[in-house]
N, C-alpha and C positions, 0 to 999 in steps of 0.2 A: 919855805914859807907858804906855798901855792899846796902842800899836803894839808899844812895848818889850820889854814883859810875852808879849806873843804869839809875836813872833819867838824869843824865849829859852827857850818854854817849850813848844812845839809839840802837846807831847800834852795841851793845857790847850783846851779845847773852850767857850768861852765862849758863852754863852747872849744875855749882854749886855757891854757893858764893865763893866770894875771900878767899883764905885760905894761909895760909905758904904751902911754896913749899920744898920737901923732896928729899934728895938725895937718890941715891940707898942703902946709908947705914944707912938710915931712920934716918938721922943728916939735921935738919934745912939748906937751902941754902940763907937763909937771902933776898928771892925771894918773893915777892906778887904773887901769883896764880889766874887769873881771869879768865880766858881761858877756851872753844876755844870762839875767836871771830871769825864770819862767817863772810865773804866776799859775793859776788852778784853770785848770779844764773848763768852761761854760759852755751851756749848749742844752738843747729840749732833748730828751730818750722821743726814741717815734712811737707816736701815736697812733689809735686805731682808726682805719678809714673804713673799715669793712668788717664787721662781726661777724664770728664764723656761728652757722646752725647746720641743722639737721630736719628734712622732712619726708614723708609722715614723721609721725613721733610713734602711729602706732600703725604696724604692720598685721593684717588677718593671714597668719600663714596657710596655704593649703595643702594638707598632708604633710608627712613627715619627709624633710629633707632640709637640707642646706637651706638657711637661714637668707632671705628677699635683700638686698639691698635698699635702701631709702633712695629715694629718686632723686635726691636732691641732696649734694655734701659738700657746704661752703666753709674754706679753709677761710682763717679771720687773714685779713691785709692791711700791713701797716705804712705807715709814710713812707717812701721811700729817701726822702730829700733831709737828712735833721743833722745841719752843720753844727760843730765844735770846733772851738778855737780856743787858744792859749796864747797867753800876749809875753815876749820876755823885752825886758828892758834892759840899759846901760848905763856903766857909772859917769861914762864922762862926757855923753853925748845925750839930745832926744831922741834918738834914733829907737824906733819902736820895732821889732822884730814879731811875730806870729806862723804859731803852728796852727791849722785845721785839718780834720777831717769829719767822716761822714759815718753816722753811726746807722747804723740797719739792721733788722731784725730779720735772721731767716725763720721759716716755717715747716716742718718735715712734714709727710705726708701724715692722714689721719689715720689712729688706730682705735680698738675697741679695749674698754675696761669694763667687767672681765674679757676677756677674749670671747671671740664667738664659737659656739660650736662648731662641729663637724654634722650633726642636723639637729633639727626643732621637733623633740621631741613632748615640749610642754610648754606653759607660759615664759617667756625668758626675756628682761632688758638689759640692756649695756649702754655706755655710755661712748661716745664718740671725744675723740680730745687728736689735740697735735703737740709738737713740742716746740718750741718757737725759740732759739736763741741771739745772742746778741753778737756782734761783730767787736762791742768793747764793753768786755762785762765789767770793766773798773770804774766807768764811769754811768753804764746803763746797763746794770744785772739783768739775765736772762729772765723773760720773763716762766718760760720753764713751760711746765703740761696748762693747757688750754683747754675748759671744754669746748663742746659744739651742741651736745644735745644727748637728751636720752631718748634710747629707740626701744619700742615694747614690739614683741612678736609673740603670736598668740594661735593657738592650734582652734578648729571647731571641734572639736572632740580630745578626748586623752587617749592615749595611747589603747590602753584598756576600755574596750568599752561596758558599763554595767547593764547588763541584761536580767529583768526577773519578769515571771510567768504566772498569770494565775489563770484557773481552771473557768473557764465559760462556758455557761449552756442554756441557749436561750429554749422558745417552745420548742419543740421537736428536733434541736440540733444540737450536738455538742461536739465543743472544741475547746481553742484557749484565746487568752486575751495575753495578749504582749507588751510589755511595757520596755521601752527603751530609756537611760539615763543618759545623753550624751554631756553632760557639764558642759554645758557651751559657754564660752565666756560673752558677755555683752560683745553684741555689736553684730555676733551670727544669728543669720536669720536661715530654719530648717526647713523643708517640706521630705516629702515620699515620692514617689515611681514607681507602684505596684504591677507588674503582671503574674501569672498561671501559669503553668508549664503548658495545660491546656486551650489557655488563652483564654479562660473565665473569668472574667475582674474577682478582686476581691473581695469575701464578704465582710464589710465594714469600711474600717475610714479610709481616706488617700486623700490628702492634703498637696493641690500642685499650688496653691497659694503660699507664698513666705512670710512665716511668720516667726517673730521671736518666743522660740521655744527651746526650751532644753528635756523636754521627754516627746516621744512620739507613742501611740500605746496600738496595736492591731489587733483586730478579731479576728478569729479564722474558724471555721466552721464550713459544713458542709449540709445546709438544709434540705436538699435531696436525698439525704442519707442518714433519716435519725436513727436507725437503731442497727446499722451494717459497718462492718467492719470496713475503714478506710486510710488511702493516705494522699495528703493534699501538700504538693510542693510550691512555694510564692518566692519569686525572686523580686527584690526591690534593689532603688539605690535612696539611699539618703540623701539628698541634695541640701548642699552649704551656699548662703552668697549672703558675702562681706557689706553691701550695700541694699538691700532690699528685693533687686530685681531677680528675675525669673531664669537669670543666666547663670548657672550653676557655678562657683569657682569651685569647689569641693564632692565630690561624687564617694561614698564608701559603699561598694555591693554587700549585699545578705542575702542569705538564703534562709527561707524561713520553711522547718516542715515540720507538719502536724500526722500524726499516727492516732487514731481512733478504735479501740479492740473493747467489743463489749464482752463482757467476761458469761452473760445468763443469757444470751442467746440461745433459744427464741425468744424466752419469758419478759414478760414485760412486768412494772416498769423496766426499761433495760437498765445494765448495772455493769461499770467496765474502766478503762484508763484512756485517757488523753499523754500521749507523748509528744512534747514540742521542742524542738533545737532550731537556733538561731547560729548562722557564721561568724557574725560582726564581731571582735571585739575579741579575738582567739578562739570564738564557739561558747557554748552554752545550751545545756537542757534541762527539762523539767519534767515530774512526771506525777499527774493529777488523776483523782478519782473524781466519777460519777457515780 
C-alpha cells in the first residue's frame, strides 16, 4: 500500500512508511501516519553588496611589451547570510517539521575576454569578468560570467613608424626638412631632445614643451657650408607623456643623417643632392635634388 501511496502522490516526501499513529500513552489513535510532507523551498538568492569594476579604463602603454595591469580589480560580493527553509507537516499531528539552509554565491578569480596578449603591440581592449556560481543552483541558478569593466591600452606610436622627407634650402644652405607621422592616439602629449655629434644644436625646431601632436617635422641644414660637400649626424629622442608633464614615460631614439654632394662644383648656382635617413621606425631615406 505504502508503494501505492508514493507513486500517486509524488510530492509526498516520506520520512518513513505509513504507520499507525500513537498517542502519548502508546494507545492506537486510529490515525494513518505518512508525514512529514515537505512543502517548496523559500528564501531570497544573495544579493549584491559590492559591484565589481575595473580602473583606469584606459591605460597609455609605453613601448612595446606585456600589457600594465589596472591598478585597481574589484571582484563584485554578494550576501553572505540568504537562509532557506522548507516546512514539512503531519497527518495526524500539528507538529511542524523544517529543513534550512544557506545559499551563497562563490566568485572565481577575474579573467580577460579576449584574452590578453603576450605584448601591446597597438591599440587593444578586453574586458574583465569573473564566474560566480551558486552553492544550490535548483533554487538560485548560477549567476554565471560577470563583468567588471573594459580596459583600453594604447601605444604612443605604432609599431612602424612613417617617416617622409622633403628637400629644403633656405638662402645659402641646403638640406632637408623631416616630417615625422607618429599616429598618436589622444591623450599623448610629444616633444624632441635634439643634440649633434659635434655638440652644435640643431638648425631648426626642438620642442622641450608638450604638446598634443602627432607629427614632428626637423630642418637640417648646414649654413656654414653652402655650396661644400658635407655630412651632418643629430641624434634625438622623442619624448612621450601620458599626462602633460615634462616627465617623459616613453623615450624612442633616432638618428637622423643628412649627406649634402653638390654635383657642379665649383660653378655656381651650385647644383647637387641631399641624402637623409632616419632610424625610427625600422629606418628610412630619401634622396632630393638642388
Amino acid at each position: 500500500m505504502s508503494i501505492l501511496v508514493t507513486l500517486l502522490t509524488p510530492w509526498r516526501v516520506l520520512a518513513q512508511d505509513c504507520g499507525t499513529n500513537y498517542d502519548v500513552y502508546g494507545e492506537p489513535t486510529g490515525c494513518t501516519e505518512c508525514g512529514p510532507t515537505w512543502g517548496s523551498w523559500s528564501g531570497i538568492c544573495p544579493s549584491i553588496v559590492t559591484n565589481g569594476s575595473v580602473s583606469p579604463t584606459i591605460i597609455h602603454q609605453c613601448g612595446i611589451g606585456a600589457p600594465s595591469m589596472p591598478t585597481n580589480i574589484v571582484v563584485p560580493f554578494y550576501s553572505p547570510t540568504n537562509i532557506w527553509q522548507q516546512t514539512g507537516t503531519y497527518d495526524c499531528t500539528n507538529t511542524v517539521s523544517t529543513n534550512t539552509e544557506n545559499i551563497t554565491y562563490s566568485v572565481s578569480g577575474y579573467q580577460w575576454d579576449p584574452p590578453l596578449p603576450a605584448t601591446i603591440t597597438n591599440t587593444f581592449s578586453s574586458t574583465a569578468y569573473v564566474t560566480v556560481t551558486s552553492s544550490d543552483t535548483t533554487n538560485c541558478p548560477s549567476p554565471g560570467r560577470v563583468y567588471l569593466g573594459t580596459v583600453a591600452w594604447d601605444l604612443p606610436c605604432p609599431t612602424i613608424t612613417n617617416c617622409w622627407l622633403v628637400n629644403f634650402a633656405p638662402a645659402r644652405s641646403y638640406g632637408a626638412k623631416i616630417h615625422y607621422n607618429f599616429q598618436c592616439n589622444d591623450g599623448w602629449f610629444s616633444w624632441e631632445i635634439v643634440t649633434e655629434a659635434d655638440g652644435t644644436p640643431l638648425q631648426g625646431q626642438s620642442n622641450p614643451i608638450p604638446t598634443r601632436r602627432t607629427g614632428i617635422a626637423d630642418l637640417i641644414y648646414d649654413p656654414g657650408s653652402p655650396t661644400t660637400n658635407y655630412t651632418d649626424i643629430t641624434y634625438q629622442l622623442f619624448c612621450f607623456s601620458a599626462d602633460g608633464s615634462t616627465n617623459a614615460a616613453c623615450t624612442f631614439p633616432n638618428t637622423q643623417t643628412i649627406q649634402v654632394f653638390q654635383t657642379n662644383a665649383p660653378a655656381t648656382p651650385p647644383h647637387g643632392i641631399v641624402i637623409t635617413s632616419v632610424s625610427i621606425g625600422g629606418g628610412f631615406s630619401a634622396t632630393n635634388s638642388y
